[in-house]
N, C-alpha and C positions, 0 to 999 in steps of 0.2 A: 322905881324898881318894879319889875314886872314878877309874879308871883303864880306858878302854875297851881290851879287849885284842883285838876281832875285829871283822872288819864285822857279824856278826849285834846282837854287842853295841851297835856303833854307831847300826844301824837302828832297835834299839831304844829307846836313851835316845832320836833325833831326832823319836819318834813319840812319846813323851809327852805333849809340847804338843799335838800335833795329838788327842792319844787326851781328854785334857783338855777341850779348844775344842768338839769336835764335839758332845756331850749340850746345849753352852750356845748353838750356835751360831744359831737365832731368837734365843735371849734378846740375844745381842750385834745383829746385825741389827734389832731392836722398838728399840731405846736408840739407835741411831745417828739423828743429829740431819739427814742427809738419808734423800731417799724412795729405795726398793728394789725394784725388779721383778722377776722371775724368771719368764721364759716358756719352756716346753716347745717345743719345735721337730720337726718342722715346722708344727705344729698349729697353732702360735700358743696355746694356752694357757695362762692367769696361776695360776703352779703357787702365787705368795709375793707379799705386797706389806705390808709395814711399816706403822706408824703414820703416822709420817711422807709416805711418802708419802700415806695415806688424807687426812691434815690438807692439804694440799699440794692436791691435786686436790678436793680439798672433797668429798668423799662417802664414804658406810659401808662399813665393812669388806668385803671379798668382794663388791663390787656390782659389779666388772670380772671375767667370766670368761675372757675371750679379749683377742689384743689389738687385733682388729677392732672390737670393743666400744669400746675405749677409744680408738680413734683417732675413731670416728666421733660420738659422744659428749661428745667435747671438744675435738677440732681446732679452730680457729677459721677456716680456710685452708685449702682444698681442696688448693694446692700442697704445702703444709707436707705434707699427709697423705701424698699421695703418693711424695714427695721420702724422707718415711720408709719406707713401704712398699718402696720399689727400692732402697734402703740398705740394710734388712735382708734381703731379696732377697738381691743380691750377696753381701753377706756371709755368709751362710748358705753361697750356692754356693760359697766359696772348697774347693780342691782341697788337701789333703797340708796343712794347718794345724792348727794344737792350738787357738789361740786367732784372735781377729780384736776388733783394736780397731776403734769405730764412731766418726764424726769429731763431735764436740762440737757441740750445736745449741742456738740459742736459739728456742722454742717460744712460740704464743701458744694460750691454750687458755681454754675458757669454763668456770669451776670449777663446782660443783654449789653452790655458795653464792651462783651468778648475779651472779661479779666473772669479768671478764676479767683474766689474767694472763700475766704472760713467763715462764717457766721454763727452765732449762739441762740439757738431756737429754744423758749420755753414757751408754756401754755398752760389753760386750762378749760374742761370741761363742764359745760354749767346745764347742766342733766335737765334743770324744768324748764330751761328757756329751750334747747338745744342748737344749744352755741358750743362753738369751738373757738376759744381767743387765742390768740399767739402773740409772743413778742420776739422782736430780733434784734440782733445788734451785731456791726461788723467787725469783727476780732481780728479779722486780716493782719493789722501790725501786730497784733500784740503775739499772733504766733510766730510769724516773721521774726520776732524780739525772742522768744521762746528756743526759734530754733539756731538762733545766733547766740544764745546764754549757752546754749548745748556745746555749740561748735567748741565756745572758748572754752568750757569743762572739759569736753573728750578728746579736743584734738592738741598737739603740737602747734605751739603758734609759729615755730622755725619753718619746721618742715612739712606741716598740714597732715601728718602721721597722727594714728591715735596715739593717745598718750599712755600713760600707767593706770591713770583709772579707766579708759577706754577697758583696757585689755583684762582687767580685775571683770569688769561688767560683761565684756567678750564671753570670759570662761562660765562665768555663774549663767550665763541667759544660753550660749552653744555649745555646752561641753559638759558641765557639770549635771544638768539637770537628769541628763540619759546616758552621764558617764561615757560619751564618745571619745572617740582613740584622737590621739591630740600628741605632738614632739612640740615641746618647747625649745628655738633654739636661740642662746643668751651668746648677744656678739657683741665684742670688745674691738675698736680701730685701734692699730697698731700705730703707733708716733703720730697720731694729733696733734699733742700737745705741741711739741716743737714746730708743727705746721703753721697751727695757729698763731705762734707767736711770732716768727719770722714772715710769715706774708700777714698776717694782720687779722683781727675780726671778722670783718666783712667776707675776706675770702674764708675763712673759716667755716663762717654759716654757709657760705654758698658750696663747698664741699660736703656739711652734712647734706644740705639740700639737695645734691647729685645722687649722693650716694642713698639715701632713702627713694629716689626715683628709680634707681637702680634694683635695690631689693623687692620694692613692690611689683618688676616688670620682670623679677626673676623666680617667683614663685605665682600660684592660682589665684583668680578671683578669690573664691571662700577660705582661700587660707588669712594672716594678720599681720599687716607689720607697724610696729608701734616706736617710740624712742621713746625712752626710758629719763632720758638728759642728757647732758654731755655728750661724750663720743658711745654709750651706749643704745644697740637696737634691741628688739625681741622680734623674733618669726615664731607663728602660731603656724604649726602646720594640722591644717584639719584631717580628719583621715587620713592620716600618710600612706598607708600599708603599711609592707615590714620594713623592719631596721635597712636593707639595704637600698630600697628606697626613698630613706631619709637621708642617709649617708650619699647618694647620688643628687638630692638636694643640697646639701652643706657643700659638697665640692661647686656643685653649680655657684652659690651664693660666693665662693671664697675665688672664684675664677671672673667674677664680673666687678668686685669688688676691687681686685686684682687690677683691672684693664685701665689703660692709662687714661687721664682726665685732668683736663687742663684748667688752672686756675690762676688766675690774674699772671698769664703770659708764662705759664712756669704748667712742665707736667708732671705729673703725680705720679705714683702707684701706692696704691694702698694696698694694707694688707691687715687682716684683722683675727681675734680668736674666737673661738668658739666654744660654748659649753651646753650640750644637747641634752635632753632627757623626756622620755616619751610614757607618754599618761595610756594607761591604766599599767605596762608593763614594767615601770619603772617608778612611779610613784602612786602612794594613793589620795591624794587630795592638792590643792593647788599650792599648800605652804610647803609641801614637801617635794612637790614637781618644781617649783623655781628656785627651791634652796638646793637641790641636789644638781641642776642646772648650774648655778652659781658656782657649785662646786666644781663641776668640771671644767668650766670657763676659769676659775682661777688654776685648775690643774694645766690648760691648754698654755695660760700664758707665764705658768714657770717653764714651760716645755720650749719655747719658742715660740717666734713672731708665725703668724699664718697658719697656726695649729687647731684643731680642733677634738673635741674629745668628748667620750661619751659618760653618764653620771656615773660613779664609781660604785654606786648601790643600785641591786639590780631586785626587783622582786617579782620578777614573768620571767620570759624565755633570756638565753644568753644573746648580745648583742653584739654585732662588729665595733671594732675600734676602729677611730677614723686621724689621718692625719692630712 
């Protein structure tokens, strides 16, 4: 057994390792399975950059000499570029620091293989050597995977319509937050059920599926159309205007809804209810805008088929009733 009896002795075995590492230390660097940068400061200089990385960025070895080069080259976002640029900035200025960690970033950047990518950029700053090390790594699927988890959260898997939580997230992130003027209109298909069951499933869904094509190409871009389930839809209408602008919507929606459409060799007309209710002048927050909604939707459909109606509580101006 070996026995350290001084600090000289001491300094010495703890630098072994390090006296070891350092002849190997690219080889270790080339082998690591992320990408590696190493820029000279303040120059901005790319003194190192890995295999990895090269694969990663899709382009030949040594073809980044600077890192002006490589921002400009393959940013895909002027902001992003930037955002980096004053990142390393600062950081560089930091005062009386040995090191400076850089805050973690997901990057979009045009690879030299002419694919667009996301990549995960950290770093740090080593103030006495002045170095700038980076690491990367390619996230591409795993946002790809991210934004595929989303779809199947917010959308309808029938119909590719938002769904119920879509439209909860809608209100809170475009409506809510600046209280903008918003008609909720809550729509019931009239004799589904018996559709569904005598031509079958299949035509079933492919009926919702028309008819949510149909609602979407009968209202705006920035307005919403969502399915709720079943034979039920919802229309978000963004700024409507006034009431009679809404109500020249609801006839639109109930006249195309209307028009005939053919399903497994048999044609159709539907027809469906309505129950309307418009935000800020008619409710004040979302559980009361879609309950007074509801309300009128179940008043439309004691009324008759192809009815629609407006909420029974009113708390702004007096509104047209619509049939």
């Amino acid at each position: 057994m070996t026995v350290i009896s001084s600090e000289t002795d001491s300094a010495a075995s703890m630098s072994l390792p390090l006296k070891y590492v350092l002849p190997h230390l690219e080889q270790v660097m080339c082998a690591m399975p992320i990408g590696v940068l190493w820029v000279q400061l303040p120059e901005g200089q790319v003194l190192f950059s890995n295999p990895a990385f090269d694969q990663i960025f899709g382009y030949p070895k040594g073809r980044f000499t600077s890192l002006d080069q490589l921002l400009e080259e393959t940013m895909r976002f002027d902001v992003q570029r930037e955002q980096l640029r004053q990142t390393w900035v600062d950081a560089a200025a930091q005062v009386g620091q040995r090191c400076t960690a850089l805050p973690g970033r997901e990057l979009d950047i045009w690879s030299g293989e002419d694919e667009f990518k996301t990549i995960l950029q950290n770093g740090k700053v080593l103030h006495d050597q002045q170095l700038l090390v980076m690491t990367y790594m390619d996230i591409t699927s795993i946002r790809q995977n991210h934004q595929l988890l989303r779809e199947y959260a917010y959308k309808d898997p029938l119909t590719g319509l938002a769904n119920r939580r879509a439209l909860k997230e809608w209100w809170e992130r475009e409506i809510w937050p600046e209280k903008h003027s918003v008609a909720l209109v809550l729509i019931d298909l009239d004799g589904f059920k018996p559709i569904n069951d005598r031509l079958g499933h299949t035509a079933g869904d492919a009926l919702l599926r028309r008819l949510g094509e149909r609602l979407t190409k009968t209202v705006r871009d920035r307005d919403l159309v969502c399915r709720l389930g079943g034979d039920e839809f919802v229309v978000m209408l963004r700024r409507p205007g006034n009431a009679e602008t809404v109500a020249t919507v609801c006839a639109r929606i109930a006249h195309n809804l209307h028009r005939a459409i053919q399903i497994e060799g048999e044609v159709l007309h539907i027809q469906a209810c309505m129950g309307v209710c418009q935000f800020p002048e008619q409710a004040l927050d979302w559980d009361s805008l879609f309950h007074r909604a509801d309300q009128a939707l179940y008043a439309a459909k004691a009324s008759g088929r192809g009815t629609w109606l407006w909420a029974p509580e009113r708390v702004g101006p007096e509104l047209p009733t619509g049939d």
